[in-house]
C-alpha positions in Angstrom: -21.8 10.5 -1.1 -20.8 7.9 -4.1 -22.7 6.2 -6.4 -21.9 2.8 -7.0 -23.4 1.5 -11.0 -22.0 -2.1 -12.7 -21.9 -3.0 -16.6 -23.1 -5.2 -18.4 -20.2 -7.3 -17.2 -20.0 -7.0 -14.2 -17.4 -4.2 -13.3 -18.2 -2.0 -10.7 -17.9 1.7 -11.3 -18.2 4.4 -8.1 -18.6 8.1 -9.2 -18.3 11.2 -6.0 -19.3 14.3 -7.4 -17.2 16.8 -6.0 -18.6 20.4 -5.9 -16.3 23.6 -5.9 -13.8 21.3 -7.8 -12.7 21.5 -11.5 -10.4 18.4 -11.9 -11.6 14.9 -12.3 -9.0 11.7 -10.6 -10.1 8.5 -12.8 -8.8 5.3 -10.9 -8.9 1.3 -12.6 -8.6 -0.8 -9.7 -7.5 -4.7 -9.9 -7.7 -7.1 -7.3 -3.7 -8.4 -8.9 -1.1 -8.4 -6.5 1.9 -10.2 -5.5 -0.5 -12.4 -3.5 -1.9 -13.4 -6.4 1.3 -14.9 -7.9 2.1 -18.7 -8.7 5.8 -19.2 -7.4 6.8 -19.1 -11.3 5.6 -15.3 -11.5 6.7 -13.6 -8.7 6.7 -9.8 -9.3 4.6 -10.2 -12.6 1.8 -7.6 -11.4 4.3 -5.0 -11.1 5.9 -5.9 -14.0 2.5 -5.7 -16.1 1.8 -2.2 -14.2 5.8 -1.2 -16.2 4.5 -2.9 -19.9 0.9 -1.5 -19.5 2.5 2.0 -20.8 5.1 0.7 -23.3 2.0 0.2 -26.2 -0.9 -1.3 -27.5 -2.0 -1.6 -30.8 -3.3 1.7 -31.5 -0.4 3.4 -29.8 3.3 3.8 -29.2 4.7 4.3 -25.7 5.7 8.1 -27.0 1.9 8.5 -28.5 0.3 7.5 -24.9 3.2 9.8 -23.0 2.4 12.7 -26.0 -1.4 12.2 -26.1 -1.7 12.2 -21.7 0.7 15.4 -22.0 -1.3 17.2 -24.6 -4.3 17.3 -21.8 -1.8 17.6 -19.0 -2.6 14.8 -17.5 -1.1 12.5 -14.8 -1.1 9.3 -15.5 0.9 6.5 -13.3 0.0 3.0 -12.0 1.2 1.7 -8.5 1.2 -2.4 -7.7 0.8 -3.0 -3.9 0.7 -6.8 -2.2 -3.3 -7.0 -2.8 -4.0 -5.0 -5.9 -2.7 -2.8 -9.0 -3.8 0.0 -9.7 -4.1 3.0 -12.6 -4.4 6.1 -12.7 -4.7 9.6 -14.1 -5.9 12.9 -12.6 -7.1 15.7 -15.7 -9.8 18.6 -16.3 -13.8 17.2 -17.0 -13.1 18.2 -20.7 -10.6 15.8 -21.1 -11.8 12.8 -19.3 -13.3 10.9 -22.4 -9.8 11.0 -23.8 -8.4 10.1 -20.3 -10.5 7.3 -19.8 -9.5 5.9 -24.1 -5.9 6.2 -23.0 -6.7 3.8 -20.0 -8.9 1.7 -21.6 -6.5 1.1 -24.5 -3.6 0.4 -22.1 -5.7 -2.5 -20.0 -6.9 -3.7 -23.2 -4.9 -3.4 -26.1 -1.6 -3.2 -24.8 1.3 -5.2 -27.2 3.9 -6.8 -24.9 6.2 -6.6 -27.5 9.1 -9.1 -26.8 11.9 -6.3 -27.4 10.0 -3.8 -25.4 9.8 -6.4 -22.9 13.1 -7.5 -22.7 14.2 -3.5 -22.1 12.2 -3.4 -19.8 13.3 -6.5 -17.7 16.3 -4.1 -17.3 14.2 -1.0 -16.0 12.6 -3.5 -13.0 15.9 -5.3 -12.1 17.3 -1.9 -11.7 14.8 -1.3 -9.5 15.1 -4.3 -7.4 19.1 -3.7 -7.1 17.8 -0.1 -6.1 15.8 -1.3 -3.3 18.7 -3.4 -2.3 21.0 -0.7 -2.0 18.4 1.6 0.3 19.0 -0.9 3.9 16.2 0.9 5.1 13.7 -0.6 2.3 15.4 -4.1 2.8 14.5 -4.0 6.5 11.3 -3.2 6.0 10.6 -6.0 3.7 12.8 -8.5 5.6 10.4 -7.8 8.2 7.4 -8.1 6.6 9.1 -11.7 5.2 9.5 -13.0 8.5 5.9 -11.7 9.4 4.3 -13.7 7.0 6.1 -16.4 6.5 4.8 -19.3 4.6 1.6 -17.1 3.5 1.0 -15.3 0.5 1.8 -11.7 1.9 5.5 -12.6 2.3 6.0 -12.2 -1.5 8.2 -9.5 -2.6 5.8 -7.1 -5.0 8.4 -6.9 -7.4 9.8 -10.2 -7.2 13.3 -11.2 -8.1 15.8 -10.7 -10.7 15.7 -14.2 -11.6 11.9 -14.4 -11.5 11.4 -10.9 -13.6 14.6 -12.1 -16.1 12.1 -15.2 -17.5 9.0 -13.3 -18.0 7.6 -13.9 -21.9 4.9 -11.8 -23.5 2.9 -15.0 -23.1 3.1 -15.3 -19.1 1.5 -11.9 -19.1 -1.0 -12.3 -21.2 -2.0 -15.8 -19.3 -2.0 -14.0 -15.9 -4.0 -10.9 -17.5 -6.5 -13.2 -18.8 -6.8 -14.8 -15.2 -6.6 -11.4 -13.4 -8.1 -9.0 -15.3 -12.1 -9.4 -15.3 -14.6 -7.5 -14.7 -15.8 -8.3 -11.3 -12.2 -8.3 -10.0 -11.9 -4.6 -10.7 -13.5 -1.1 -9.5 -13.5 1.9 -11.5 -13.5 5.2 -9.1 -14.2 8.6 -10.2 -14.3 11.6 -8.0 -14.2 15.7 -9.1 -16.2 17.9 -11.3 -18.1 15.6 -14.1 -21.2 15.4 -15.7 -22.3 11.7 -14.6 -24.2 11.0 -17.6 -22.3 11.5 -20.1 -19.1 10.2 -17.8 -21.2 6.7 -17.5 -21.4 6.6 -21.6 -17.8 6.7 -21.4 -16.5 4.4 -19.3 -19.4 2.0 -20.5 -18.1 2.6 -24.0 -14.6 1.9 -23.1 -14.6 -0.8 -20.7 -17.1 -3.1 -21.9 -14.2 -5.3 -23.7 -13.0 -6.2 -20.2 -13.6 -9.9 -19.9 -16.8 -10.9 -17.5 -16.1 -13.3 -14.6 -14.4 -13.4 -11.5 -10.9 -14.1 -11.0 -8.2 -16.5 -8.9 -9.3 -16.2 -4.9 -6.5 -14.7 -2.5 -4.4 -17.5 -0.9 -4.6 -15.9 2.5 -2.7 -14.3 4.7 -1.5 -14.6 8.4 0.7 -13.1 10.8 3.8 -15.8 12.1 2.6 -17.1 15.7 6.3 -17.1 17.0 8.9 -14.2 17.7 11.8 -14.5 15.6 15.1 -11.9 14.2 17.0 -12.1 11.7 19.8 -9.7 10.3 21.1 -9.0 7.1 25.0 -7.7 7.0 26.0 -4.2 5.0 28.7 -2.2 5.2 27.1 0.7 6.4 27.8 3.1 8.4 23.5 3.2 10.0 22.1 -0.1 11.7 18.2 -0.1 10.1 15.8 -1.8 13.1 12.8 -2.4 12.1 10.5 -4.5 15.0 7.1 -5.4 13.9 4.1 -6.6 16.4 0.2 -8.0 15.5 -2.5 -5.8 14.3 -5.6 -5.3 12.4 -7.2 -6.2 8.8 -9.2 -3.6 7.2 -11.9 -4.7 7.7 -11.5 -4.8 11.3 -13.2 -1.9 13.7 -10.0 -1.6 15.7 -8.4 -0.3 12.6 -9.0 3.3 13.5 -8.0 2.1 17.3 -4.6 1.0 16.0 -3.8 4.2 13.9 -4.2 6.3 17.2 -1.9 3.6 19.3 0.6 4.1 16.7 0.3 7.6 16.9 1.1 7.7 20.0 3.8 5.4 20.1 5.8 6.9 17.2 3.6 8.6 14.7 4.5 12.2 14.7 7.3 14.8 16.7 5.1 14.4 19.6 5.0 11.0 20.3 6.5 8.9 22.9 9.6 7.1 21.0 10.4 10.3 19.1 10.8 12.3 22.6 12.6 9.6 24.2 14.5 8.3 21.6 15.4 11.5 19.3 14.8 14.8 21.5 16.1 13.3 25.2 18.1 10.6 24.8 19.8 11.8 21.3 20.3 7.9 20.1 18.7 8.4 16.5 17.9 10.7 13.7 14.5 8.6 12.5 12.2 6.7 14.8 8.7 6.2 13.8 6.0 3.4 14.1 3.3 2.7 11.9 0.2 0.4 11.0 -0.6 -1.6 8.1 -3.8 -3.5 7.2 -4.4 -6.0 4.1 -7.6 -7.9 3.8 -6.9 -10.6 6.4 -4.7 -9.4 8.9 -2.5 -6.8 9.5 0.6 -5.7 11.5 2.7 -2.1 13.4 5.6 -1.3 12.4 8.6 0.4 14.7 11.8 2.0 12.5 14.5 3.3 13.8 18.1 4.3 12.3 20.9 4.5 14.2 24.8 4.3 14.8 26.0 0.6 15.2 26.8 1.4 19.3 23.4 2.9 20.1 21.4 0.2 18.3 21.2 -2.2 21.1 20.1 1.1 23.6 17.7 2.3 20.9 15.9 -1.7 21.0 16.2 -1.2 24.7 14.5 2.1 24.5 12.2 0.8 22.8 10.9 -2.3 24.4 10.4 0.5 27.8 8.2 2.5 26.2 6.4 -0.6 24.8 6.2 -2.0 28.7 5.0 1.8 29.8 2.3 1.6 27.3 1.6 -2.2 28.5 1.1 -1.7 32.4 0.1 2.2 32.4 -2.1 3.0 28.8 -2.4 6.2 27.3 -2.9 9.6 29.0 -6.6 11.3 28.4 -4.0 14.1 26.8 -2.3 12.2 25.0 -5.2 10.1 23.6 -7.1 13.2 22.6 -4.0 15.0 20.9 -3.4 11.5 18.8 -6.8 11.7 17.9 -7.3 15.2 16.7 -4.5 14.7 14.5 -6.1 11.4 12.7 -9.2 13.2 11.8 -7.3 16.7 10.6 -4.7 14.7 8.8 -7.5 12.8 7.1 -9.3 16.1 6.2 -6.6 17.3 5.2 -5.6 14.1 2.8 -9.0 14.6 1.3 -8.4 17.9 0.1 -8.3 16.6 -3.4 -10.2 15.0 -6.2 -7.2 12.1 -6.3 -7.8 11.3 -2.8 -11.6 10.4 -2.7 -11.0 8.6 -6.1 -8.5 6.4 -4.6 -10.3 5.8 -1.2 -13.1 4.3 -2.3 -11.7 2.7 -5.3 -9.7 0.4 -2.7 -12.3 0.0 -0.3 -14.7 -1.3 -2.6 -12.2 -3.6 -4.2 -10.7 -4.8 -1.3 -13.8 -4.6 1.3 -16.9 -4.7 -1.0 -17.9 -1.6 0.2 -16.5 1.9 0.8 -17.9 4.4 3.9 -18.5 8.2 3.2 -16.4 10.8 4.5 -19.0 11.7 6.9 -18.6 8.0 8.1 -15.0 7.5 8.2 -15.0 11.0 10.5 -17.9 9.4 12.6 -16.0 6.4 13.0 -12.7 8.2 14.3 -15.3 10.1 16.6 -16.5 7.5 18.2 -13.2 5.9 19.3 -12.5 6.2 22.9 -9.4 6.1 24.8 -10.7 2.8 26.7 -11.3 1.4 23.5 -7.3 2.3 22.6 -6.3 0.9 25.9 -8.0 -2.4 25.1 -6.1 -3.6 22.0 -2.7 -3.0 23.9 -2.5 -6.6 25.1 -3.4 -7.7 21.6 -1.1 -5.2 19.4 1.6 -5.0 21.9 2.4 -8.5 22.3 5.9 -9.2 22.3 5.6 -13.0 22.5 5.0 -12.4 19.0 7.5 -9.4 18.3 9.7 -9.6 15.0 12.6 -8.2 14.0 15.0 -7.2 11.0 18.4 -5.8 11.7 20.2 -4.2 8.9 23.8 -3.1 9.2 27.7 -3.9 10.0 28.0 -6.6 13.0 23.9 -6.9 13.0 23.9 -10.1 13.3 25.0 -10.0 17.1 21.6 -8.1 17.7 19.4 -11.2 16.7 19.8 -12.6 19.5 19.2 -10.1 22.1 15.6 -10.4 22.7 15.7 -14.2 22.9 
């Protein structure tokens, strides 16, 4: 079990003990995504994540890197749609020093205007990079057509237009709006003596402004079925169909991860067989579900050769029909399930992972379930209850699609 405690102003910190371990994971988790964003600063969350580690006014960017070194620790950030978060994984001996480098970088950090303007060029780089890999653009033209017109259809790290007129001032305006105390979690999971962890993070983190912060905007799944394509001279065509699902807070949530499973979640599953092992038509087929605080979608990849893409689609939409008018088999329900709960044992095998699990849930739910209750949970599922969100997940009234390849544009209109 977790203990949940709050400061003085408001921010939430969890603490897991972990016995048998000897590492502590240290997680500061923001409710600051690209959901968040005004249309003027698109991708600034991830681009605060990038400056939070390039100084503050106590440190360089080479003292924070030496310093977090010098107690081998790893120390990253990661900026999703609904939240940022950092990071660092080091030995109970070292956490007070862990927790001062963290606490200086959410703090004190300088956004230095010449810093700043190198690093504009890091982030563009990494937007053209995500350009050049089709299969990353098909996944997020998909998830742009999914949620069109709300909040979730931002791109996390915006654009290079948007990132090319950032100013040290825009950051510190949307810190100051984002950063407060009750719109963050602090999770810490391993081998730690509590109270003298709780003088720490009390000590360090009690500059973090109180309040709340901007609500969420929302965000909703489109009601129609629509395609789009974007051309590349490649030599793969990138499918990536998408169909309704669950938010996390939702009970079918574990329901969903089976279906998906099943469908295309591992060597065993229905579209890798068909498509892959008998049918030959692609290398990569796989399906799986995501879940943000209001809604939530499944996700079917494939890459293939320009000629098989329309057979792989076809391919496909029959084992979506199969699973439509026949359901799971008891085998195949109870294989799926046995390998949700041992791949989330097996995810939990570390101090990192319990850290960051209920870090999120408690930011992004308002409350976090033990292991014991997340295996209880899975448990409980039954194969009717699987069967029953078919209709709802497998809908393809409301199936979406992103084509990425030569000629992909003909494909759009094949499931018209």
């Amino acid at each position: 079990m977790f203990t949940t405690d709050k400061l003085d102003n408001g921010l939430r910190i969890a603490t897991k003990k972990l016995d048998g371990y000897r590492s502590v994971a240290l997680g500061v988790w923001i409710k600051a995504g690209s959901v968040n964003e005004r249309d003027n600063e698109a991708g600034i969350s991830h681009f605060i994540e990038h400056m939070l580690f390039k100084g503050t006014k106590t440190r360089s960017a080479k003292e924070i890197a030496v310093l977090n070194d010098a107690i081998g620790g790893n120390l990253n950030a990661f900026t999703s749609k609904e939240c940022t978060c950092v990071y660092t994984k080091t030995l109970e001996n070292d956490v007070d020093t862990a927790a001062d480098i963290m606490s200086d970088m959410l703090l004190n950090s300088l956004f230095d205007e010449e810093e700043l303007e190198r690093e504009k060029g890091v982030v563009i780089e990494e937007i053209l990079m995500n350009e050049d890999s089709p299969e990353d653009v098909a996944h997020e033209k998909l998830s742009s057509i999914f949620f069109e017109g709300s909040a979730l259809a931002k791109p996390i790290m915006g654009t290079k237009e948007s990132v090319s007129s950032f100013t040290p001032d825009m950051l510190r305006a949307y810190m100051e709006r984002m950063y407060r105390a009750e719109n963050m979690v602090i999770a810490c999971a391993g081998d730690f003596d509590r109270e003298r962890l709780m003088k720490t993070l009390g000590d360090r983190f009690s500059g973090v402004p109180s309040g709340s912060a901007d609500g969420f905007t929302g965000g909703k799944l489109t009601e129609k079925s629509r395609f789009e394509a974007v051309e590349k001279d490649i030599e793969q065509m990138h499918i990536c169909l998408g169909l309704p699902g669950y938010s996390i807070g939702q009970k079918e949530q574990y329901a969903i991860a089976i279906l998906s499973n099943a469908l295309g979640g591992n060597s065993s599953s229905r579209l890798f067989q068909r498509v892959r092992e008998q049918l030959g038509l692609a290398y990569s087929v796989y399906s799986y579900s995501s879940s943000y605080c209001d809604t939530g979608y499944l996700t079917i990849y494939a890459g293939t050769g320009e000629k098989q893409a329309e057979s792989v689609i076809k391919t496909i939409l029959d084992e979506i029909d199969r699973l439509k008018h026949h359901g799971l088999t008891e085998s195949e329900f109870n294989r799926c399930k046995q390998q949700l709960k041992i791949a989330y044992i097996l995810g939990m095998e570390n101090s990192s992972a319990h850290s960051s699990s209920i870090g999120k849930a408690l930011l992004l739910r308002g409350k976090a379930l033990s292991t014991d209750e997340v295996l209880a949970r899975m448990e409980a599922i039954t194969i009717d209850d699987v069967n029953n969100i078919i209709p709802h997940v497998l809908d393809t009234d409301r199936l979406c699609g992103a084509y990425v390849g030569k000629n992909s544009g003909r494909l759009v209109n094949l499931l018209r």
